[in-house]
C-alpha positions in Angstrom: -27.7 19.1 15.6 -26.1 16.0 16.0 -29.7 14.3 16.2 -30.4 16.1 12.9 -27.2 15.0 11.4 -28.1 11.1 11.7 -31.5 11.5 10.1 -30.2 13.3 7.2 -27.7 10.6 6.5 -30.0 7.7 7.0 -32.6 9.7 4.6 -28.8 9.8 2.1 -28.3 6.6 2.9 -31.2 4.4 3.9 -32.0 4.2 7.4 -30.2 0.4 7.6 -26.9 1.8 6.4 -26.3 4.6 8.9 -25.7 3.4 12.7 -23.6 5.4 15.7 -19.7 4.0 15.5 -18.1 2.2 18.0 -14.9 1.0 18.8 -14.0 -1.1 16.2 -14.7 2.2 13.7 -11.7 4.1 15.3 -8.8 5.6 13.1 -5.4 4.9 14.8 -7.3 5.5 18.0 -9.3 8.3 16.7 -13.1 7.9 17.3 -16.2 8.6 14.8 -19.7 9.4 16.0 -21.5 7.9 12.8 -20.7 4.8 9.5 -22.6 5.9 6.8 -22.6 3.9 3.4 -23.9 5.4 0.6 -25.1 2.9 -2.3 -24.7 5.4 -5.0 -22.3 8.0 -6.5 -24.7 10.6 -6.1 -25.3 9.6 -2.5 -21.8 9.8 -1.7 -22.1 13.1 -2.9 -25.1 14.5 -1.0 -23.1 13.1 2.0 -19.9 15.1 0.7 -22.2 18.2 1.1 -23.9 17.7 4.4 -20.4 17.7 5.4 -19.5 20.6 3.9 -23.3 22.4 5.3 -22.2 21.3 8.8 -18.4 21.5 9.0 -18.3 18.1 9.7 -15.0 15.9 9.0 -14.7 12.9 6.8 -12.6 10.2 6.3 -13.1 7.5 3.7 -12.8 3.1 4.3 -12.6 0.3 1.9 -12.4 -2.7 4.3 -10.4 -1.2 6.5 -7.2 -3.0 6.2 -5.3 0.1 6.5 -7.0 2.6 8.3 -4.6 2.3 11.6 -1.5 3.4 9.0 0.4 6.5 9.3 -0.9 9.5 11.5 -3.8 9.6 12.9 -6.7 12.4 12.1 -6.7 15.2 14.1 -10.6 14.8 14.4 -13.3 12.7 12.5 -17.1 13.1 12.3 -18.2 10.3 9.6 -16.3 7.1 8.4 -18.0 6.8 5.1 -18.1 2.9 4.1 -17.5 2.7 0.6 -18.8 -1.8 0.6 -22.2 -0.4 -1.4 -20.6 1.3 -4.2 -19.0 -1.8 -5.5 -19.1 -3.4 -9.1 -17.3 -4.5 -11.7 -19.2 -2.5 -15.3 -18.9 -3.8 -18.7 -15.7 -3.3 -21.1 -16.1 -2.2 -24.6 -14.8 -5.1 -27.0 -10.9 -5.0 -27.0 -10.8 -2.6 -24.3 -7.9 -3.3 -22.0 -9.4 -1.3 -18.8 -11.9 -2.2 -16.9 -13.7 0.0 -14.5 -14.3 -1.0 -11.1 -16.3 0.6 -7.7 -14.2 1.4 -5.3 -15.5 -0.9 -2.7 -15.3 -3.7 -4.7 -12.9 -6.4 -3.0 -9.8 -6.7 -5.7 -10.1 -10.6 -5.3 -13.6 -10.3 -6.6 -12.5 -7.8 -9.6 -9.6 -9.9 -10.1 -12.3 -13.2 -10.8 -14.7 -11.5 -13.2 -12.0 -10.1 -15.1 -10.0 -13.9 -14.6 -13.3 -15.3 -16.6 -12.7 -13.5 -19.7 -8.4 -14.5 -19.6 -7.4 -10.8 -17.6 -5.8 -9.8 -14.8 -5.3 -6.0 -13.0 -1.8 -5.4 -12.4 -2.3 -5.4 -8.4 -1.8 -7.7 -5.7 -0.8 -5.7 -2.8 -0.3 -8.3 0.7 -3.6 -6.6 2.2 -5.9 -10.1 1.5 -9.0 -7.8 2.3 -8.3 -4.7 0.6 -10.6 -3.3 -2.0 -9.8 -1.3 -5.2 -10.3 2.2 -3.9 -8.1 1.6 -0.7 -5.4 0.1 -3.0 -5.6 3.6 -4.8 -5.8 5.4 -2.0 -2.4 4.3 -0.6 -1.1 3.6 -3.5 -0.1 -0.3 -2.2 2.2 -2.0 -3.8 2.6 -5.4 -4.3 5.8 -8.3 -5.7 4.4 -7.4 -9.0 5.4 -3.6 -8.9 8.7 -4.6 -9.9 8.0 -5.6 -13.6 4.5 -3.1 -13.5 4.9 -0.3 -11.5 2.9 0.9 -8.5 -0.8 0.9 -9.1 -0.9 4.6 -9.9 0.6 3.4 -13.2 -2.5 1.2 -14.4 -5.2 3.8 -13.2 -6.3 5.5 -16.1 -9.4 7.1 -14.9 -11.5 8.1 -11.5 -14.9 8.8 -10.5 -14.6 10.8 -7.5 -16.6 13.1 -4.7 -14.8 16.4 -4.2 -14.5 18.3 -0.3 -17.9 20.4 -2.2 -19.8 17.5 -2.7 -19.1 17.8 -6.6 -19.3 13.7 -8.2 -16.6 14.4 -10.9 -15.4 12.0 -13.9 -11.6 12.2 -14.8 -9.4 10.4 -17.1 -5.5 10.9 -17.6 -4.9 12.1 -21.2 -1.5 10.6 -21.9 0.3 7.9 -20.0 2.8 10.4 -18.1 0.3 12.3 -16.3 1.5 13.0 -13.2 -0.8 16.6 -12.6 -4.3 14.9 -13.8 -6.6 13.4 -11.0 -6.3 9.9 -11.7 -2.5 10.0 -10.6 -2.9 12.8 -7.9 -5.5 10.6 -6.0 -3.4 7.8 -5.8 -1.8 7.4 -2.3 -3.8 10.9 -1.0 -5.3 7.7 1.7 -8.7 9.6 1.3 -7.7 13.6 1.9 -7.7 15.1 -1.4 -11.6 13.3 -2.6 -13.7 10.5 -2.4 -12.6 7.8 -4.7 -16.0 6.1 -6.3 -15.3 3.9 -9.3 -11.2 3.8 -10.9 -10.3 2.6 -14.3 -7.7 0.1 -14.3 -5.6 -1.0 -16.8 -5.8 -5.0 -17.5 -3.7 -7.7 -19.2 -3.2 -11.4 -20.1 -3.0 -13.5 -17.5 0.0 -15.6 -18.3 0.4 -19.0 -19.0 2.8 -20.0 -16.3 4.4 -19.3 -13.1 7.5 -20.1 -11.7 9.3 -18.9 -8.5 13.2 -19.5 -7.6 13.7 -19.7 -3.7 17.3 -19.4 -2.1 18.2 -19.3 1.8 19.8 -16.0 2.3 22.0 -14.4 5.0 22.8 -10.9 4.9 21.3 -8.0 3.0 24.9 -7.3 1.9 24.2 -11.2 0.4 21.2 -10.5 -1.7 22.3 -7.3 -3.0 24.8 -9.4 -4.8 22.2 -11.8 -6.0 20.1 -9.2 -7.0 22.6 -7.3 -9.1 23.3 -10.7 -10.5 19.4 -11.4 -11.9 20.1 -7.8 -13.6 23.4 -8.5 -15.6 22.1 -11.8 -16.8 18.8 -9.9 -18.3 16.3 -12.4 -17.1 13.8 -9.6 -16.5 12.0 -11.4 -13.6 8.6 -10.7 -12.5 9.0 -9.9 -8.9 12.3 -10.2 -6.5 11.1 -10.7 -3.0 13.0 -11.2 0.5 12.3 -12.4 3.9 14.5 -12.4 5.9 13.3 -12.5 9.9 14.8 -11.5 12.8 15.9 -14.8 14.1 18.1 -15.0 10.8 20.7 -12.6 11.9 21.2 -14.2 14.8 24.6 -15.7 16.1 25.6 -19.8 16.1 28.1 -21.1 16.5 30.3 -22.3 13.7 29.4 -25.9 14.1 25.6 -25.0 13.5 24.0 -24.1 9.9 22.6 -20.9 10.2 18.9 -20.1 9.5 18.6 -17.5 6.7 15.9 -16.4 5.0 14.7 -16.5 1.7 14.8 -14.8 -1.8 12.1 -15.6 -4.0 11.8 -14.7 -7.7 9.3 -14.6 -9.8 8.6 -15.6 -13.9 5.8 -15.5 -15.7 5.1 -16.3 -19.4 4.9 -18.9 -22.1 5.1 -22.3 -20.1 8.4 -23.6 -22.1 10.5 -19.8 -22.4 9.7 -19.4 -18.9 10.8 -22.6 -17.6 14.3 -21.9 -19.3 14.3 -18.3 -17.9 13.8 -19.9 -14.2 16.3 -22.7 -14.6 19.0 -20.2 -15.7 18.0 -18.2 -12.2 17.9 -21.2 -10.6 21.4 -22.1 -11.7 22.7 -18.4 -11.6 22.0 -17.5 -7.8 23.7 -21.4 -6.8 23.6 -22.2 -3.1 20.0 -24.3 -2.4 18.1 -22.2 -5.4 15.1 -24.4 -6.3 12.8 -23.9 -9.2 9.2 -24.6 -8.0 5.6 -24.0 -9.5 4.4 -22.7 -5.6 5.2 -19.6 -3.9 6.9 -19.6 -0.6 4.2 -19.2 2.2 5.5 -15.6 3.1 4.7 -14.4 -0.5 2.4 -11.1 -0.3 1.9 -11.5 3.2 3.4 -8.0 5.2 5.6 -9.4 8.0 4.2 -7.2 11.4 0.9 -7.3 12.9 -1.2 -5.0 14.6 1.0 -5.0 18.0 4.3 -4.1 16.0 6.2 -1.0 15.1 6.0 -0.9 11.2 8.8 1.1 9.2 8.5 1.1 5.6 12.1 1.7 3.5 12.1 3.0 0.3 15.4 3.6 -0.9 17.0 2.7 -4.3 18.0 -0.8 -4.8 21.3 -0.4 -4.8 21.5 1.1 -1.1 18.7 -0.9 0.4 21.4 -3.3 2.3 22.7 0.0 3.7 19.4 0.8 4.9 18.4 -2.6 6.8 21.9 -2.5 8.5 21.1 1.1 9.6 18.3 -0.3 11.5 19.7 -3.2 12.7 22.3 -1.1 14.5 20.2 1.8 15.7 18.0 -0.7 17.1 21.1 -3.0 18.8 19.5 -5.8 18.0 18.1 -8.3 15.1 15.4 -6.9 12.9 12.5 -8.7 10.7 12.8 -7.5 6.7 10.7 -7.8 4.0 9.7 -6.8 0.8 10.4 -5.9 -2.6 14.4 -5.8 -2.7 14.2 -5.5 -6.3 12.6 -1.8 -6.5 14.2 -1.8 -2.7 10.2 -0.9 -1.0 10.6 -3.4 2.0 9.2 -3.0 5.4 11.3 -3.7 8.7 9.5 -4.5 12.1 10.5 -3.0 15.4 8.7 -4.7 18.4 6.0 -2.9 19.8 7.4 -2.7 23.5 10.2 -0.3 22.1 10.0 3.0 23.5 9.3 5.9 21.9 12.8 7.7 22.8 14.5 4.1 21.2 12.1 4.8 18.1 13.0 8.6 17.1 16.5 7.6 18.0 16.2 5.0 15.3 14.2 7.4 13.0 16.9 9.6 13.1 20.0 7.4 12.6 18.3 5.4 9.7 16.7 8.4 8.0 20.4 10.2 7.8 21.6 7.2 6.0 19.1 7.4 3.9 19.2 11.2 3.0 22.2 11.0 1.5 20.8 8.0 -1.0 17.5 9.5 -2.1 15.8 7.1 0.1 12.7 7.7 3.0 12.0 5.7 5.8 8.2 6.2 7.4 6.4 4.6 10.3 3.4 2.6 8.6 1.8 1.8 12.0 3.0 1.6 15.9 1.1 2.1 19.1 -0.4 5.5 20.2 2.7 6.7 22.6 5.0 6.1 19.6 3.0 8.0 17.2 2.3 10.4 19.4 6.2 11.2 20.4 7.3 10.7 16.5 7.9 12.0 13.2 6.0 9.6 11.2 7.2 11.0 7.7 10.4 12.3 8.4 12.2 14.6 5.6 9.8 14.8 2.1 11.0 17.0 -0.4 7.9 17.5 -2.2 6.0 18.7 0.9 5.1 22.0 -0.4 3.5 20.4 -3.4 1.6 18.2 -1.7 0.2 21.0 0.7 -0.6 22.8 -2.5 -2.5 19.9 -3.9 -4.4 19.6 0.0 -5.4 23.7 -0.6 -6.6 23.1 -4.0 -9.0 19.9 -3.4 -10.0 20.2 0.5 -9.1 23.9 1.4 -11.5 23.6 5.0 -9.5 20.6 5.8 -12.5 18.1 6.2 -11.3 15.0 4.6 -9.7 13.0 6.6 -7.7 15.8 8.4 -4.1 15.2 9.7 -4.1 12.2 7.3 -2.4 13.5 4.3 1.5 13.2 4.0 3.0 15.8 6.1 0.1 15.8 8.5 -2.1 18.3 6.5 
């Protein structure tokens, strides 16, 4: 079987794009017995159905960027590499959408779109990622403050159901939360096979300014914060870093390090210069006005060996949230993130133990219960995983099983995957 397996997909796929995976294929430590990379839509499809002649499991990747977050699949047969179904198709005149393949690098949408004065609202820290992953988990970037999360801007799909059925969908109305377009954003591969997604485009502006201040506390920037939304500047993007090493003690003699907010203003070059010299002048201390942003701008703040939480809590409460981490952790804690829409992610490092971890889980996540806010571990190493809730408390968890039954009822994309572990 497994012999015949290969030689159907290469006859899918072409015999070039098909090989036996190795390790550098896993999923959080899961392993694949075959890449296949369809170049079509209807390839993807035929390979939808092999799967569901052979009971064979299948879990979707872009460039890969993000495969190692959240749970890992309980099993996986096929890693289908999505880098052939890539393009970016022509736009009826005055159109503002543009549709793109879903293996199509966003920084090589973002250029042929850039040639004609447009932009897509996205620009999530993965440098790598491509369209369909950025759908797939839903990843936001600084510009989700002023736009949304990139569910908002996807208008449309092409997708490959669990039957091998290549479907077109488009959302009717711009609140349309039950229509695929919206339902496949963030499903990280387990509800379909995201093809091609519509995406909603706009100006690029004019000009760009950010405002950088050293910061101390998160009890600090919430002040600031709140400060930006009284005066009604309507910035772009509200960013923090704030590292570990910030919180630490000095003595009173010493200048203590800080970290940084950064804010960002787009628009007309003269209005916008006004708009950042008034947030310049507003937030006080060392606030600059400068046409760069600061070198931590869009960049995520762990790597690959570190323990990953992601805190979503309303802005208001997200100071709340980082000190409930500090102090379940007894110890100084890298933050960063978008403290205006108060999505940050705080690092743990990876040589914590997985009994310090749910400890932490469970201290932070009751502070955040009680302010409508979630905490999740994006990524850590396989003992922590293994010994941890990685979502923790979701309220719409029977919906989302619902959806899981309804698009992939024999569980064969990406299994385990899907919020809740379905």
């Amino acid at each position: 079987m497994i012999q015949d397996v290969a030689a159907r997909l290469a006859e899918i796929c072409g015999a070039a794009h098909v090989r036996d995976a190795g390790p550098d294929d896993e999923v959080a430590a899961a392993a694949p017995r075959w890449v296949a990379a369809p170049g079509t839509a209807s390839a993807t499809a035929e390979v939808l159905r092999l799967c569901a002649d052979r009971d064979l499991t299948l879990i979707p990747r872009g460039s890969g960027s993000k495969l190692d977050w959240w749970t890992p699949p309980s099993y996986v047969d096929i890693v289908l590499d999505t880098s052939r179904l890539a393009g970016v198709w022509h736009r009826p005149p005055g159109s503002r959408t543009v549709r793109v393949g879903a293996g199509t690098p966003l920084h090589t949408a973002q250029q042929a779109v850039g040639r004609a004065g447009w932009r897509m609202p996205l620009d999530p820290p993965s440098a790598s990622a491509t369209v369909g992953g950025i759908v797939a988990t839903d990843e936001t970037g600084p510009l989700s403050h002023r736009h949304g999360p990139p569910c908002r801007h996807v208008t449309g799909v092409d997708y490959v159901d669990a039957a091998g059925r290549l479907v077109r969908a488009a959302s009717e109305t711009d609140d349309a939360g039950d229509e695929p377009p919206q339902l496949l954003c963030g499903s990280q591969g387990a509800l379909a096979v995201l093809v091609a997604a519509t995406v909603r485009l706009q100006p690029v502006p004019a000009d760009r300014r950010w405002v950088r201040r050293t910061v101390h506390t998160p009890l600090e920037v919430r002040d600031l914060v709140g400060e930006l939304t009284v005066d009604g500047l309507h910035p772009v993007a509200v960013e923090l870093d704030l590292p570990a090493h910030a919180a630490r003690t000095v003595r009173p003699s010493q200048v203590p390090p800080g970290g940084q907010l950064a804010v960002l203003f787009e628009g007309e070059p003269g209005l916008n210069r006004q708009r950042a010299g008034r947030a310049a002048a507003l937030l006080g201390g060392d606030a600059v006005d400068t046409a760069r942003p600061p070198v931590w701008w869009r960049r995520y703040p762990f790597t690959a060996s570190d323990i990953a939480l992601r805190l979503d809590v309303p802005a208001a409460h997200l100071h709340a949230a980082i000190y409930a981490v500090r102090d379940a952790v007894g110890a100084p804690i890298g933050v960063r993130g978008s403290v205006g829409t108060g999505l940050v992610h705080a690092v743990l490092p990876g040589s914590t133990t997985p009994e310090r971890v749910a400890e932490t889980l469970a201290t932070v996540r009751s502070v955040l219960l009680a302010r409508s806010g979630s905490c999740v571990v994006l990524t850590a190493p396989a003992e922590v995983r293994q010994a941890v809730d990685i979502w923790g408390h979701r309220p719409g968890l029977p919906r989302l099983l619902e959806l899981k039954q309804r698009f992939d009822p024999q569980h064969r994309l990406a299994p385990g995957r899907f919020t809740g572990g379905s």
